[in-house]
C-alpha positions as a Markdown table, in Angstrom:
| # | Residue | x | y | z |
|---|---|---|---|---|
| 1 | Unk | 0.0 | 0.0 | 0.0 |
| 2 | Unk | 1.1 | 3.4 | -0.6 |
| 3 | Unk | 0.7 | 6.5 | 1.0 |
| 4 | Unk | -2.3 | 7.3 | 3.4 |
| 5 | Unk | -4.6 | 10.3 | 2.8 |
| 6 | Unk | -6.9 | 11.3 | 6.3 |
| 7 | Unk | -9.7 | 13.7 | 4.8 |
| 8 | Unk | -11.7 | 15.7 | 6.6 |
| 9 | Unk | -15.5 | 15.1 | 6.2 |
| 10 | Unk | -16.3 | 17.7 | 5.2 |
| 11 | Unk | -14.5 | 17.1 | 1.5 |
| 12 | Unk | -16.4 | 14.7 | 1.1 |
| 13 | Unk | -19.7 | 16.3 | 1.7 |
| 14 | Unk | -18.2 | 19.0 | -1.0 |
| 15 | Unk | -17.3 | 16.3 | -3.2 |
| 16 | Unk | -20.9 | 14.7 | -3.6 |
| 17 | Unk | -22.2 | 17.8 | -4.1 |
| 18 | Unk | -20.4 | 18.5 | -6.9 |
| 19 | Unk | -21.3 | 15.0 | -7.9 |
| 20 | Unk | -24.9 | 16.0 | -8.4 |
| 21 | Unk | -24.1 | 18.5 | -11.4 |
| 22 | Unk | -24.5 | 16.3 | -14.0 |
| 23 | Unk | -23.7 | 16.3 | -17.6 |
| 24 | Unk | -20.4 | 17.7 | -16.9 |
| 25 | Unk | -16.8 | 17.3 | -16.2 |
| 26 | Unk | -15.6 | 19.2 | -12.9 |
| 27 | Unk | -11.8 | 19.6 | -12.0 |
| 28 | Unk | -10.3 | 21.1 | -8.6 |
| 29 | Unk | -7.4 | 21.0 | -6.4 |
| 30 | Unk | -6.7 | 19.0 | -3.3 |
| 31 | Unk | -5.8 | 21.3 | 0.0 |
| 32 | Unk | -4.0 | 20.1 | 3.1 |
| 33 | Unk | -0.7 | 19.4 | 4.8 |
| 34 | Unk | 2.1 | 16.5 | 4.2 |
| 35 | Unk | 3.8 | 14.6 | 7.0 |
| 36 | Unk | 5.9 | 11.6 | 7.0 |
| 37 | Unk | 3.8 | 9.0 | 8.1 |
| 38 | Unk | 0.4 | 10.3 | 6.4 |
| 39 | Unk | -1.6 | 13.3 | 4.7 |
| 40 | Unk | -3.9 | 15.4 | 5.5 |
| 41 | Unk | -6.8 | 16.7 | 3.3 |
| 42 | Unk | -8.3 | 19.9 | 5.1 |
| 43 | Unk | -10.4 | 21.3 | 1.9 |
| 44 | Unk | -11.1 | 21.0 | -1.6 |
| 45 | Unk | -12.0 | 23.3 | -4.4 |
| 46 | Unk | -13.2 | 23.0 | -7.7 |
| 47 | Unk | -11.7 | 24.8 | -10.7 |
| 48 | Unk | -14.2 | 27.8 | -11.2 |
| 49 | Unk | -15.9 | 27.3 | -14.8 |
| 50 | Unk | -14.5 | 28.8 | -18.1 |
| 51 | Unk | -17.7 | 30.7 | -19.8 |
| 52 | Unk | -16.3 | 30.1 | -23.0 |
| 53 | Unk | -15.7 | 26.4 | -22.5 |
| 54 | Unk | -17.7 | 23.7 | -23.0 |
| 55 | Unk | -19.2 | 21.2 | -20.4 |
| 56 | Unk | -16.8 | 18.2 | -20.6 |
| 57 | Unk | -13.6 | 20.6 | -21.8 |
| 58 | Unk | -11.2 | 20.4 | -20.1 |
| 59 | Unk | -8.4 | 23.1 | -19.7 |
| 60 | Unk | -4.8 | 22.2 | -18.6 |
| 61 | Unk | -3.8 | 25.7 | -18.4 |
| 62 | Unk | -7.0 | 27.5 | -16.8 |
| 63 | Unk | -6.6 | 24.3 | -14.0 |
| 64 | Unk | -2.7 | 25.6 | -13.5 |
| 65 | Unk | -3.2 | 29.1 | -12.9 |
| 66 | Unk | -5.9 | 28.2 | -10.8 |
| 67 | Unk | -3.9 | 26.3 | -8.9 |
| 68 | Unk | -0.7 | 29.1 | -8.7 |
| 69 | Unk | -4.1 | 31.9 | -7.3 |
| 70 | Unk | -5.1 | 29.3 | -4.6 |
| 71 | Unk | -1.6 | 28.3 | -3.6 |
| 72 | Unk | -1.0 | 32.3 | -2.5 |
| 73 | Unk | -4.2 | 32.3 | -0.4 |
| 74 | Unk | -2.8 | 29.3 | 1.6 |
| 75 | Unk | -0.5 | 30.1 | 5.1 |
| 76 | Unk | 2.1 | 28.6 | 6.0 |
| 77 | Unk | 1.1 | 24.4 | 6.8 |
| 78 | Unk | -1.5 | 24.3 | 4.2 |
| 79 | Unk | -0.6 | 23.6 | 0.4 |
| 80 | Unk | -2.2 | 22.4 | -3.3 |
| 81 | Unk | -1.5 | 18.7 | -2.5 |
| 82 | Unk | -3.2 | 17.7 | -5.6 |
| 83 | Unk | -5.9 | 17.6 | -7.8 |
| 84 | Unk | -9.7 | 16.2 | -8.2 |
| 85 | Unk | -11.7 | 15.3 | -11.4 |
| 86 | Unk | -15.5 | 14.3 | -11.3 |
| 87 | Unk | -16.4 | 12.7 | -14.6 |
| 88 | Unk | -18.5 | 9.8 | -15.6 |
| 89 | Unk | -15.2 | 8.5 | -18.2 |
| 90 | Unk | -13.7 | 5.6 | -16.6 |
| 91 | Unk | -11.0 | 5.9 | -14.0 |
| 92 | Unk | -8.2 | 4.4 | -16.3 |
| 93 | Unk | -9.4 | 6.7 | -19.1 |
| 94 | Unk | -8.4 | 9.7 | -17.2 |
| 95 | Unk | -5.3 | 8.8 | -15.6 |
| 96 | Unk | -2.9 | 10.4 | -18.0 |
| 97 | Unk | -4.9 | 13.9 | -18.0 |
| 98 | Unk | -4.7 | 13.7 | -14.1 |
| 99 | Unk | -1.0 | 13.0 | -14.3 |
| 100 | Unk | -0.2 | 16.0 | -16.7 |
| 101 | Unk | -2.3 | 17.9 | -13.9 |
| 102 | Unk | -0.6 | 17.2 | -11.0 |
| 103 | Unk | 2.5 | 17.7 | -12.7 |
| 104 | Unk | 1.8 | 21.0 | -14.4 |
| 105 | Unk | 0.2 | 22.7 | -10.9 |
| 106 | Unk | 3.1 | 21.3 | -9.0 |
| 107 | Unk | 5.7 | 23.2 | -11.5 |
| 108 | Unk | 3.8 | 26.4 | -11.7 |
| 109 | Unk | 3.3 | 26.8 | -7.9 |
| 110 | Unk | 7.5 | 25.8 | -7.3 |
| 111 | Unk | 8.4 | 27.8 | -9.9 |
| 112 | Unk | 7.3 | 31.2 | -7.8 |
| 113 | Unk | 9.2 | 29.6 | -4.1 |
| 114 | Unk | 12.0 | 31.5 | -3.0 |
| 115 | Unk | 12.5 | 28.7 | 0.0 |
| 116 | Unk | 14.7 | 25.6 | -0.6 |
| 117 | Unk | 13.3 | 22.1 | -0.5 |
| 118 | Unk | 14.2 | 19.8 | 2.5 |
| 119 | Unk | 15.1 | 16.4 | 2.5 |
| 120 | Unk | 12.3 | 15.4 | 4.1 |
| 121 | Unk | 10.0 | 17.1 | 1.8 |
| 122 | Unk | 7.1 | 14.7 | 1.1 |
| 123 | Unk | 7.1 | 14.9 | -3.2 |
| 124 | Unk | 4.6 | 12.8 | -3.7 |
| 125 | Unk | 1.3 | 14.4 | -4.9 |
| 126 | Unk | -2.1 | 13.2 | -5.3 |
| 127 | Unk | -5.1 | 12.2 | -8.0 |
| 128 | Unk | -8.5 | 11.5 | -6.8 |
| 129 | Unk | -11.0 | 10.0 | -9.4 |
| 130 | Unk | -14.8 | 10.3 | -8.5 |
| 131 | Unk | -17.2 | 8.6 | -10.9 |
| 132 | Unk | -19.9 | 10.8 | -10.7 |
| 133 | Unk | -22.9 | 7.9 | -11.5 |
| 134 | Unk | -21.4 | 5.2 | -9.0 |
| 135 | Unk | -19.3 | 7.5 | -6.5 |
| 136 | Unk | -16.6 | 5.0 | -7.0 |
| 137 | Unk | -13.3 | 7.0 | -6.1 |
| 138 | Unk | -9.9 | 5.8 | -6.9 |
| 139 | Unk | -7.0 | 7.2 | -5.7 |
| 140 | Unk | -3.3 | 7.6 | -6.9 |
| 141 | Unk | -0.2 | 9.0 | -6.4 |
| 142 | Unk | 2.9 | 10.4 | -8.3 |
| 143 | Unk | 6.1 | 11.4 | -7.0 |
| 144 | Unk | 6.3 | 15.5 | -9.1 |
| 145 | Unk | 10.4 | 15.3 | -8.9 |
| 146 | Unk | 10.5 | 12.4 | -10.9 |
| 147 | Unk | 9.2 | 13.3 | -14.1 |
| 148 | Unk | 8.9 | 9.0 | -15.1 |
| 149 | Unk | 7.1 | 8.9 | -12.0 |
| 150 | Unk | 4.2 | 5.9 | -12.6 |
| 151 | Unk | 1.0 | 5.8 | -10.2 |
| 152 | Unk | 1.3 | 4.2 | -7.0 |
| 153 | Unk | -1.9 | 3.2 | -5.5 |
| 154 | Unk | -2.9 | 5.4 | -2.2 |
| 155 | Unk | -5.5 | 5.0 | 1.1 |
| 156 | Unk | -8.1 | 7.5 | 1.3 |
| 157 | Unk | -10.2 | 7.6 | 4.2 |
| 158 | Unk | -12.4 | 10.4 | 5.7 |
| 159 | Unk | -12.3 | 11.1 | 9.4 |
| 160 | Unk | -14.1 | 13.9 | 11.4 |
| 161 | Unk | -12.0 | 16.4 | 13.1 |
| 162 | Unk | -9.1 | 16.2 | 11.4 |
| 163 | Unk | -7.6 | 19.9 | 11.8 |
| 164 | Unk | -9.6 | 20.3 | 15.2 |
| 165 | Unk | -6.6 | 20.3 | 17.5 |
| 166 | Unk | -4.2 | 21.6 | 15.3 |
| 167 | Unk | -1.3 | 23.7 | 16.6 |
| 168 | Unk | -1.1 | 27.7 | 15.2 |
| 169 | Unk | 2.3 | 29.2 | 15.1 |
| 170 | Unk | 2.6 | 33.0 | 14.4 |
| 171 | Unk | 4.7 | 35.6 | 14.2 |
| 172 | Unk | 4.9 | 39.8 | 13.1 |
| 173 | Unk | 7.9 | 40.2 | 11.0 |
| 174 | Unk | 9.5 | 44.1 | 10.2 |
| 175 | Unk | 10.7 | 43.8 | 6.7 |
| 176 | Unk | 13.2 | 46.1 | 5.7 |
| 177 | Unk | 14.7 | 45.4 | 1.9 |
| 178 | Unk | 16.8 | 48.1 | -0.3 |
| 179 | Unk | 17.6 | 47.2 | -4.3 |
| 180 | Unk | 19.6 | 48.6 | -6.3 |
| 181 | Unk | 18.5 | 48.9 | -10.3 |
| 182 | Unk | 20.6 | 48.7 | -13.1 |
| 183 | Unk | 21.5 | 51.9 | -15.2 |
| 184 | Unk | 19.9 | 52.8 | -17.8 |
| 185 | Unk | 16.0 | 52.5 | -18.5 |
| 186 | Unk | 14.2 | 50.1 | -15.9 |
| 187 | Unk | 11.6 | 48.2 | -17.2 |
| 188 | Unk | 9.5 | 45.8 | -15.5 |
| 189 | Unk | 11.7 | 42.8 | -16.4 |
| 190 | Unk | 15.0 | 44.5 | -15.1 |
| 191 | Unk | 13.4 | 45.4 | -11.7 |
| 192 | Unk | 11.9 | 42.0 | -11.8 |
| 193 | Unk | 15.5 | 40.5 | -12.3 |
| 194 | Unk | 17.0 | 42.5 | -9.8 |
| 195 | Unk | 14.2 | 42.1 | -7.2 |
| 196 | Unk | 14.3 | 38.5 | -7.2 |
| 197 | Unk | 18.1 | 38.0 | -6.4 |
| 198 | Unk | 18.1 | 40.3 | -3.7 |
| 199 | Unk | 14.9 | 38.5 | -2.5 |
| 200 | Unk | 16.6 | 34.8 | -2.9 |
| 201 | Unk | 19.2 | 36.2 | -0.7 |
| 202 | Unk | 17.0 | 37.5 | 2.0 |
| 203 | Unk | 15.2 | 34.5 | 1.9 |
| 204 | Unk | 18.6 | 32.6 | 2.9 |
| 205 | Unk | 18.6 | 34.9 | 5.8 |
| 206 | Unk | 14.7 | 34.1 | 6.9 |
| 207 | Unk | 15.9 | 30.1 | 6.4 |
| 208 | Unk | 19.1 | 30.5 | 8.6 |
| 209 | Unk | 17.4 | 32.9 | 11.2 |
| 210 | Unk | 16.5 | 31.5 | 15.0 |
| 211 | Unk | 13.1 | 31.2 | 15.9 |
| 212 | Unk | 12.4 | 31.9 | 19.8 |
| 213 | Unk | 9.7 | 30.6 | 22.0 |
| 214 | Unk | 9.0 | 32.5 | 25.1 |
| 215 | Unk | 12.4 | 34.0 | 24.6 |
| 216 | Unk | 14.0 | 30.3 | 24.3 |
| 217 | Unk | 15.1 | 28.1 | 21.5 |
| 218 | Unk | 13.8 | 24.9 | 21.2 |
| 219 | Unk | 15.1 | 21.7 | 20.3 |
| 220 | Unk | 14.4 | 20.5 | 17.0 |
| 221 | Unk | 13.5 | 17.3 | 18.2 |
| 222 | Unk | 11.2 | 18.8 | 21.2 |
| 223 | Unk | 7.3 | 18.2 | 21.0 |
| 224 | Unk | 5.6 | 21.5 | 20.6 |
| 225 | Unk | 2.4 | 19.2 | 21.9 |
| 226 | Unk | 4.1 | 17.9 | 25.6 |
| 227 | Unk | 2.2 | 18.5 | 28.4 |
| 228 | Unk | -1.0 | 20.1 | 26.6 |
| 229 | Unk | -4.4 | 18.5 | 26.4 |
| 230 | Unk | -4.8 | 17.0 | 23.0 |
| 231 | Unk | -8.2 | 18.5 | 22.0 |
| 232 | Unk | -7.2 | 22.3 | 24.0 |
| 233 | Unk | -6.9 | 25.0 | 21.3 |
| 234 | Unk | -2.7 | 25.7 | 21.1 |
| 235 | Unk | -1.4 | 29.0 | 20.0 |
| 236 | Unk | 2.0 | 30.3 | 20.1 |
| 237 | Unk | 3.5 | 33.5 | 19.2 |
| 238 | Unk | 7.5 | 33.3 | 18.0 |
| 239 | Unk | 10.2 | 35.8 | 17.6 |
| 240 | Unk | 12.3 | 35.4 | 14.6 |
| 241 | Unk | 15.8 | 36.5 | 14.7 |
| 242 | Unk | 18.0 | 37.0 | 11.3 |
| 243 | Unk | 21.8 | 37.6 | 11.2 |
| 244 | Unk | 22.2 | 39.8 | 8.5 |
| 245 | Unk | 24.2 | 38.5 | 5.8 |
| 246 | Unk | 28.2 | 38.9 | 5.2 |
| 247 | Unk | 27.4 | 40.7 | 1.7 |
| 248 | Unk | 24.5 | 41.7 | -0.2 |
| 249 | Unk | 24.5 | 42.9 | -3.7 |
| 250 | Unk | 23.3 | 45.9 | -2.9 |
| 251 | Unk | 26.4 | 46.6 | -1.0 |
| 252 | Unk | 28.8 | 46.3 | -3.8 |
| 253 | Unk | 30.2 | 49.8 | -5.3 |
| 254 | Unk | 28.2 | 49.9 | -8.7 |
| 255 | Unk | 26.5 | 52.4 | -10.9 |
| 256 | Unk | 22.9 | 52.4 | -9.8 |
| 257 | Unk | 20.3 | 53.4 | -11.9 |
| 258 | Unk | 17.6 | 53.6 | -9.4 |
| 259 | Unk | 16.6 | 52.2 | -6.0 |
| 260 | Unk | 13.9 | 49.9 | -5.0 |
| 261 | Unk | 13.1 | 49.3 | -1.4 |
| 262 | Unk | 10.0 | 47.1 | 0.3 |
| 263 | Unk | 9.6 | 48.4 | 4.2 |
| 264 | Unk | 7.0 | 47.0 | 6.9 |
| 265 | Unk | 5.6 | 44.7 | 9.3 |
| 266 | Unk | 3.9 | 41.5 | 8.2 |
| 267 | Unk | 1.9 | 39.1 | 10.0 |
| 268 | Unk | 2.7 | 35.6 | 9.0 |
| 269 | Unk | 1.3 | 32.2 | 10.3 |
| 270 | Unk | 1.9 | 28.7 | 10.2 |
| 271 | Unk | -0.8 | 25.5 | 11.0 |
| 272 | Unk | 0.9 | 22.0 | 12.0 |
| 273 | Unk | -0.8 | 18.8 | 12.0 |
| 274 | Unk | -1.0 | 17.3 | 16.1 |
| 275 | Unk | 0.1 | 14.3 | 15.2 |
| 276 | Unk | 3.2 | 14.2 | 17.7 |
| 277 | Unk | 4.9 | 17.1 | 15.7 |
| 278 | Unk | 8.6 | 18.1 | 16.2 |
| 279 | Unk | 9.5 | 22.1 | 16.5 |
| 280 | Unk | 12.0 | 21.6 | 13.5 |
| 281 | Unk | 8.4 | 21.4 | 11.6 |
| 282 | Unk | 6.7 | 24.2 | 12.8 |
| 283 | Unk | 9.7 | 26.2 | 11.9 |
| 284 | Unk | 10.2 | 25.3 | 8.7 |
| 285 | Unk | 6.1 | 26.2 | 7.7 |
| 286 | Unk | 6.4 | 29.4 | 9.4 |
| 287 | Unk | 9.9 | 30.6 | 7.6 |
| 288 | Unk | 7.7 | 29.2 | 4.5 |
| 289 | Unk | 5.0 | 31.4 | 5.1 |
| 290 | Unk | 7.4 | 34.7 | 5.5 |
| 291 | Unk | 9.1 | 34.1 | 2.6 |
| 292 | Unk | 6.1 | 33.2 | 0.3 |
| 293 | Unk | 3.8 | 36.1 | 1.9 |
| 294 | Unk | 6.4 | 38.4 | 0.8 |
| 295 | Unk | 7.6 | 36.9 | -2.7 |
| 296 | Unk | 3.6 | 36.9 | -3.5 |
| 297 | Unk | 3.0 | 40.5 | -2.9 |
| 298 | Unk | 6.4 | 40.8 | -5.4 |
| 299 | Unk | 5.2 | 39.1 | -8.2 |
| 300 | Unk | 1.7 | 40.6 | -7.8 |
| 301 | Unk | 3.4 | 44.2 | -7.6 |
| 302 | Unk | 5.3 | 43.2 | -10.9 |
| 303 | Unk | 2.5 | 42.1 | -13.0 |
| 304 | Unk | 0.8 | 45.2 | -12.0 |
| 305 | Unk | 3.9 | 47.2 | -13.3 |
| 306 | Unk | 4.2 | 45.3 | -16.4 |
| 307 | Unk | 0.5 | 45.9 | -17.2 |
| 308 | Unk | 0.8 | 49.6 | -16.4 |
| 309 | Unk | 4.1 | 50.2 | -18.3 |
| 310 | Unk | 1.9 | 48.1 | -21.5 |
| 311 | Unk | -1.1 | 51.2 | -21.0 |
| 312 | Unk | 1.2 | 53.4 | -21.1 |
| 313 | Unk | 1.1 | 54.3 | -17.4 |
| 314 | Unk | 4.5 | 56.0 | -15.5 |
| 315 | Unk | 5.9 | 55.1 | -12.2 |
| 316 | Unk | 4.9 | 58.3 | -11.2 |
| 317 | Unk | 1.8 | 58.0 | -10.0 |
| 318 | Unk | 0.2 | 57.1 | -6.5 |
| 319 | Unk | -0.3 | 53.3 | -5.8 |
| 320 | Unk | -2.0 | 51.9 | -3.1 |
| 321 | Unk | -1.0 | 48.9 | -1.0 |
| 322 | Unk | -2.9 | 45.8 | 0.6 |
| 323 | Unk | -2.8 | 43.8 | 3.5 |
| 324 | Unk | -3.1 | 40.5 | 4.4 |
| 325 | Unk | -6.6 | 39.3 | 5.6 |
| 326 | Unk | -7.9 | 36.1 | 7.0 |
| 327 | Unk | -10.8 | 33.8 | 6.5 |
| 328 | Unk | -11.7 | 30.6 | 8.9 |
| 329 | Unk | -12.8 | 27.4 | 7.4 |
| 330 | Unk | -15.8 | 27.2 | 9.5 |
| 331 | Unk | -15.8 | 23.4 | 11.4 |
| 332 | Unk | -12.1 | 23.1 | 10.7 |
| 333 | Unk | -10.9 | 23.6 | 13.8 |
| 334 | Unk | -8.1 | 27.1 | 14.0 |
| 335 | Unk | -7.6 | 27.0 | 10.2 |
| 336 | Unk | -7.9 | 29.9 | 7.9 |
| 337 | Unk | -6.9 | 30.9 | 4.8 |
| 338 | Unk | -6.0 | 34.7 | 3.5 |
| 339 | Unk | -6.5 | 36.9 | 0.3 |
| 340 | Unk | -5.2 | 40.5 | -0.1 |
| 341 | Unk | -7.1 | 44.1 | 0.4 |
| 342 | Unk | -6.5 | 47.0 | -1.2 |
| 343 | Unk | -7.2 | 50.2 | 0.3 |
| 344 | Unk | -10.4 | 51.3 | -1.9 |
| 345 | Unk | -11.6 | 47.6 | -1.7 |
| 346 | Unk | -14.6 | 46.2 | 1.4 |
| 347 | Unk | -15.1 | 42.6 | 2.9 |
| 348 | Unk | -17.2 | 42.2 | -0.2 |
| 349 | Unk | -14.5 | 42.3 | -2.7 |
| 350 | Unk | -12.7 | 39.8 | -0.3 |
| 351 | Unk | -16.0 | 37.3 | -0.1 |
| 352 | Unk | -16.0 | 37.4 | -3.9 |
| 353 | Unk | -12.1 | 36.3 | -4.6 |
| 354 | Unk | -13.5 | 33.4 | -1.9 |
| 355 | Unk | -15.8 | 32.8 | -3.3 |
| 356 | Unk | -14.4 | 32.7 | -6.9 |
| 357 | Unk | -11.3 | 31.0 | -6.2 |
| 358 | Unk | -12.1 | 28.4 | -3.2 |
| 359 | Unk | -15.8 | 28.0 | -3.7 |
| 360 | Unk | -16.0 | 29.2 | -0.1 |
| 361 | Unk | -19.0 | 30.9 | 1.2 |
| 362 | Unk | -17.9 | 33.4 | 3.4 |
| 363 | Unk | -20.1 | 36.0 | 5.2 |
| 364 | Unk | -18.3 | 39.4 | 5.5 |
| 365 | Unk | -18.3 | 39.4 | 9.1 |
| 366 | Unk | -16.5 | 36.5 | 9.1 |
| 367 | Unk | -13.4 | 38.6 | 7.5 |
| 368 | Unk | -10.5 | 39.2 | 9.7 |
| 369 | Unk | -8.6 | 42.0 | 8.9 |
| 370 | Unk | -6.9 | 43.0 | 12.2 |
| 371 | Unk | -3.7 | 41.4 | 11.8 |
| 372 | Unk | -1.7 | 44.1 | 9.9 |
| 373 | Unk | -2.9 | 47.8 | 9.9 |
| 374 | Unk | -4.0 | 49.8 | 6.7 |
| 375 | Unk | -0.2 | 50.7 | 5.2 |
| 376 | Unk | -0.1 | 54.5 | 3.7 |
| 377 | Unk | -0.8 | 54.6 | 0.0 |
| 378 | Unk | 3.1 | 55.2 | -1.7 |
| 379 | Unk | 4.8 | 57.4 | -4.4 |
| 380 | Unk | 7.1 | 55.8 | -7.0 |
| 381 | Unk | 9.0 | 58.9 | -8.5 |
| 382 | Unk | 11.5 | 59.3 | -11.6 |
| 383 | Unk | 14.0 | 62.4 | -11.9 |
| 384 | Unk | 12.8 | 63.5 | -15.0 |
| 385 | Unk | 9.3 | 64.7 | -12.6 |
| 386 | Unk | 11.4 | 67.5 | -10.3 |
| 387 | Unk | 7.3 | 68.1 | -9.0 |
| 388 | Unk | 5.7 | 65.0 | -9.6 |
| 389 | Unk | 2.0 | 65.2 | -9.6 |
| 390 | Unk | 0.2 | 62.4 | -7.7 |
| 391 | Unk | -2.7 | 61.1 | -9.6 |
| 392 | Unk | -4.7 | 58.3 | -8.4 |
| 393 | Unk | -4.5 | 55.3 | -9.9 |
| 394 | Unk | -8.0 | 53.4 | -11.0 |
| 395 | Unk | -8.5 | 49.7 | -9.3 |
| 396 | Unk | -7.5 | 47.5 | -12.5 |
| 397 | Unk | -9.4 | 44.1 | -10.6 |
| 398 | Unk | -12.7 | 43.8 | -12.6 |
| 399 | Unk | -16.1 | 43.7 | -11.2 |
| 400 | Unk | -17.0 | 40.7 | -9.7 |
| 401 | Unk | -18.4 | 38.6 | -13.4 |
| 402 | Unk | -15.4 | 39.4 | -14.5 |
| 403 | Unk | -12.8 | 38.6 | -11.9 |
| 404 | Unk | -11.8 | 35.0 | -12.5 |
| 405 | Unk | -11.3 | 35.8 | -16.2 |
| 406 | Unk | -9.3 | 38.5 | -15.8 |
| 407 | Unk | -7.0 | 37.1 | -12.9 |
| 408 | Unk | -6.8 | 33.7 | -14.0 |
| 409 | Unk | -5.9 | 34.5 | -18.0 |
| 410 | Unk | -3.3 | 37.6 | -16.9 |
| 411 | Unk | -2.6 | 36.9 | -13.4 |
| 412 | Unk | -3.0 | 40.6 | -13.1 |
| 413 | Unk | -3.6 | 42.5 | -9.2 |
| 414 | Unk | -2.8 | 45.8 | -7.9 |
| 415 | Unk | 0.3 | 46.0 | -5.5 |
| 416 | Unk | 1.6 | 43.3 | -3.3 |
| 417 | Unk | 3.7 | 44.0 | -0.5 |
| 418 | Unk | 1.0 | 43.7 | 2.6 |
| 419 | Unk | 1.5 | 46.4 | 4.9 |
| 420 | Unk | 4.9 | 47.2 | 3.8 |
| 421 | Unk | 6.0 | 50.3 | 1.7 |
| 422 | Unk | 7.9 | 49.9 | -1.8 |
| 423 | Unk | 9.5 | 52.8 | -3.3 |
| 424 | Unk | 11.6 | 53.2 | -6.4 |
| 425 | Unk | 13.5 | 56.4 | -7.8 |
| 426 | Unk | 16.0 | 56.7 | -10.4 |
| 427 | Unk | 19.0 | 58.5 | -9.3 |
């Protein structure tokens, strides 16, 4: 037997829902959290539907971006395991589409990480085949890192409670990040260059730093669960500490062209599994959930400026920053999930993108946005505007019938640095 999948019930309930659209072929990913002795399957959510596809289409690339919008609403602990497909074509006819899948949403999400892999990184992602007439589910496995990886037969098995005693790790982190730019004229792809190794190297530092619980260091080894009742809720709040590193780029002596710098305090959280977990693990989501929070917000921030440098729009003009909001899965025990809020933007906008992109119903009280303030809005300036004027710049995110389109076939948002400040100038 292969590896073991414990799902919450409540997929399943989701799952034979979906069962009852008929006439139809329904795709989605897998959520939940790898360990070394089993999985865990916390949520699922179907791929939101194509309007100019038809019923039984089915598209590899709408799946994969899907995938890469979901994976950066997920904190630390929780990740796109694998993928779903709901059909009434026989489970041996589809096994070749489902392996494509998992391995095209596995190299899209790891191709935006900035955090190494670990040796004892579970690679092996899953399939699930539901038949919709019979309910007859088979499930596989494929190991993403080995690209003549076959399918390997896997347990599933859904158990109440799953995430109920789950442990939540936190922490606030001050960011503080300068960038040098290249002379000459900076487009989007040079400050994207740029950006990106500076950011590899700070997320070295974030790897190597010491995190600090109640002011101590724990062994890796040490149970974070000792002594606690199993089912009491468990929170804990960590200090990170980072030695800064020998020599960054930016402090070479070189022409500079321009500056770039990403300032403020981010709120960043980890869920671990209770299942006898070791403090090394807890670590390693949380310093996972730093780093990705922040690469996000960059790569959100840079399709924005490659879409505004393509209509024709300067870095001039006044930008305005989101922050990092939170959702619970409601009967999941502690777990959330987060999306992004822009200054001019409600909890509606946020219940929508939930909506859209997890197939979550969400109400808009259940929106918790207290965990990083509302950042100032920021100015990007160039030295050929001596008196810049600030001129606001129009939300480019759709109206709600239009979102999935345009996020999904773009990949466009506004800026992305949660309550942190970014600020370029050309000197």
């Amino acid at each position: 037997m292969g590896r073991g999948y414990v799902v919450e019930d409540a997929v399943e309930s989701y799952l034979s829902q979906l069962c009852e659209i008929k006439s139809t072929t329904i795709t989605g990913l897998l959520i939940g959290q790898s360990s070394a002795q089993r999985d865990y399957i916390v949520m699922a959510s179907r791929t939101p539907p194509k309007e100019d596809s038809t019923g039984n289409s089915l598209d590899k690339d709408w799946v994969t971006e899907h995938a890469r919008q979901v994976s950066r609403m997920l904190p630390g602990g929780l990740s796109v395991l694998g993928v779903f497909i709901i059909t009434e074509v026989d489970a041996k006819d589809t096994q070749t589409t489902l392996r494509q899948l998992v391995f095209s949403v596995e190299n899209l999400i790891s191709s935006e990480r900035l955090w190494s892999p670990a040796d004892d990184d579970v690679t092996d992602c899953v399939t699930l085949h539901i038949n919709s007439k019979t309910r007859k589910t088979l499930c596989r496995t494929f190991d993403v890192k080995d690209p003549k990886s076959m399918a390997k037969p896997a347990d599933w098995k859904y158990q109440s409670g799953v995430c109920s005693s789950w442990i939540t790790v936190s922490c606030c982190l001050n960011v503080n990040l300068y960038f040098s730019l290249p002379t000459g004229p900076n487009t989007p792809e040079t400050i994207e260059k740029c950006i990106k190794n500076e950011l590899q190297i700070w997320a070295q530092q974030i790897e190597s730093g010491v995190c600090l619980l109640d002011g101590k260091r724990i062994p890796d080894d040490a149970e974070l669960t000792t002594g606690q009742r199993r089912n009491a809720k468990q929170t804990y709040t960590v200090q990170l500490l980072i030695s800064p590193c020998e020599q960054r780029i930016s402090d070479v002596v070189q022409k500079c062209g321009g500056s770039a710098s990403i300032k403020g305090a981010i709120h960043c959280r980890a869920y671990v599994h209770s299942n006898k977990p070791k403090a090394k693990l807890y670590e390693k989501l949380l310093k996972r959930d730093i780093i990705s929070t922040v690469a996000t917000r960059v790569h959100m921030l840079l399709e924005e400026l490659a879409t505004a440098e393509g209509q024709n729009n300067n870095f001039g003009d006044e930008l305005f920053i989101p922050r990092r909001i939170f959702c619970p899965l409601k009967g999941r025990g502690p777990i959330s999930v987060c999306d992004y809020q822009f200054s001019d933007e409600g909890p509606s906008e946020a219940t929508e993108r939930l909506k859209e992109m997890l197939d979550l119903d969400a109400a808009e009280e259940d929106i918790d946005t207290t965990q990083e303030i509302i950042p100032e809005n920021i100015n990007i300036e160039t030295e050929s505007k001596a008196d810049p004027i600030q001129e606001k710049v129009e939300d480019p995110i759709p109206q709600k019938n239009n979102y999935i389109g345009v996020v999904m076939a773009s990949a466009v948002a506004l800026l992305a640095t949660a309550a942190s400040l970014l600020y370029l100038t050309d000197v």
